[in-house]
N, C-alpha and C positions, 0 to 999 in steps of 0.2 A: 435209498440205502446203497452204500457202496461196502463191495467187501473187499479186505487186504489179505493180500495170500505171499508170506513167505515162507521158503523152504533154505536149508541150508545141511552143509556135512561138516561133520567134526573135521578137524585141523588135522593132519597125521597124524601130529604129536602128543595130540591126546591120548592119554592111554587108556584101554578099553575098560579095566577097572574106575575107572573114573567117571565115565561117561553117564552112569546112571542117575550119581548125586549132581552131575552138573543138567543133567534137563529137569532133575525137581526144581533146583535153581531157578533156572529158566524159566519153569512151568509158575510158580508161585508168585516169581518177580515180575513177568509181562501181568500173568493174570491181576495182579494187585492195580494196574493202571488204569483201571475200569474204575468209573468215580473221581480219578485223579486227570482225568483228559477226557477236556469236553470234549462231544460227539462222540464218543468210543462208548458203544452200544454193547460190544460182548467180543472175548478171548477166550479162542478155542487153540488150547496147544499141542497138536499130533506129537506122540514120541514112540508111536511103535506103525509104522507106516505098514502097509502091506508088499508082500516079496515084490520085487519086481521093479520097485521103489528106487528112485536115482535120486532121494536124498532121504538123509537119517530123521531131519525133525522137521518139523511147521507150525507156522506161526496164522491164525486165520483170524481176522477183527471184523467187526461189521463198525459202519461208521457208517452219522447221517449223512455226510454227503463227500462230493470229491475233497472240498475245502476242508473240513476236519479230518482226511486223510495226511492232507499237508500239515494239518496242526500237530495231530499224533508225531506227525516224523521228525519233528524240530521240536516238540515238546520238551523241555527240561528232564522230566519226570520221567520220559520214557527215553532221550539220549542216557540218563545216569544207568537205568537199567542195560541199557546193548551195548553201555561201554565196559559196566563190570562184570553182564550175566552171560552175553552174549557174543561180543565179537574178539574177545580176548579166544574165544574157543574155535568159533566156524569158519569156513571159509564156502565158495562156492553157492554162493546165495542168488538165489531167482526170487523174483517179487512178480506178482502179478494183482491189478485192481480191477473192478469190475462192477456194475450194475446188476442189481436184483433184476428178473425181469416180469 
């Protein structure tokens, strides 16, 4: 099992009244791709990080393996979601993938 770990911070421009209806967004739209993209085992959406935190949200997927990591990120289903829920908004994005061990 491989896990996907993105983080990312709102755009400036976002304004901070906004910012709550845009990670239910977020939180609802990635969550739905579970079923829709093979290998994508589970979506877990961080949107209240703990203080100390050097980014506002997270995105955390399990996937069976590296190769349906690459599927997930080309997927159809899942570029329609990050072009309209997701990268219109954030900027500052770290990814990291990784092995159960």
């Amino acid at each position: 099992m491989v896990k996907h770990v993105v983080m990312w911070n709102f755009k400036p421009e976002v304004k901070p009244e906004d910012k709550e209806r845009l990670k239910r967004d977020m939180k609802k739209n990635l969550s739905e791709l579970k079923g829709k993209v093979e290998g994508l085992l589970s979506v877990s959406f961080i949107e209240t990080p703990a203080e100390g935190s050097t980014h506002e949200i997270a995105l955390v997927t399990e996937h069976e393996s590296e190769a349906y990591v690459k599927l997930y990120g080309n997927h159809p289903e899942h570029v329609k979601v990050a072009d309209k829920y997701v990268r219109p908004y954030t900027c500052d994005r770290a990814c990291l993938n990784y092995r159960e061990a």
